[in-house]
N, C-alpha and C positions, 0 to 999 in steps of 0.2 A: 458616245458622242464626244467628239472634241471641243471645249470651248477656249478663247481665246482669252489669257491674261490680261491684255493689254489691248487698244487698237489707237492709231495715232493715226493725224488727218497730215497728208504731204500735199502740198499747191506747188504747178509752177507761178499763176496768177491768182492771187486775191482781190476780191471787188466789192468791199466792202459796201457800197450804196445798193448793189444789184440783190443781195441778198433777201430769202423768203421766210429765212431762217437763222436768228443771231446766232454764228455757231465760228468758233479760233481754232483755224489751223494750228496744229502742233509744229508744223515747218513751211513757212513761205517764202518764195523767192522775190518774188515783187508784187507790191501793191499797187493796182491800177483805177485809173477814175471809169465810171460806167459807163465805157465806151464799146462800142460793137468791135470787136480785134478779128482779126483772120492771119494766116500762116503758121507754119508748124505743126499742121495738123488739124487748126481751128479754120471751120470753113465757113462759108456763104452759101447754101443752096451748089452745096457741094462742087464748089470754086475755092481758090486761093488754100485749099489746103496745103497745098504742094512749096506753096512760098520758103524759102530759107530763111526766113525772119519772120516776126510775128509788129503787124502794124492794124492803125487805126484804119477799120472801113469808113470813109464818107456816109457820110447821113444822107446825102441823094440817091446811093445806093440802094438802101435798102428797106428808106420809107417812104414807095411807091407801093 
């Protein structure tokens, strides 16, 4: 079996409040407040993945 020397954690976002698990990325790109995000891949009920930028979903959205 192979084990692995090392293993290190890469974020594009960190969110620190959302957390269930105190646990620091080895490399983050931005730190964000606990806000619901969508684009770039991060979706809604499989909406807004598709976005070229990554922004704040409204809270009307999504707490119905």
């Amino acid at each position: 079996e192979r084990e692995a020397a090392s293993v290190k954690i890469a974020t594009l976002l960190d969110k620190p409040e959302g957390r269930v698990v105190e646990i620091e990325a080895d490399y983050t790109c931005f730190t964000i407040p606990n806000e619901f995000v969508v684009g770039y891949g991060l979706d809604y009920k499989e909406n807004y993945r598709n976005l070229p930028y990554i922004g704040v979903l409204k809270e009307e959205v999504y707490s119905n």
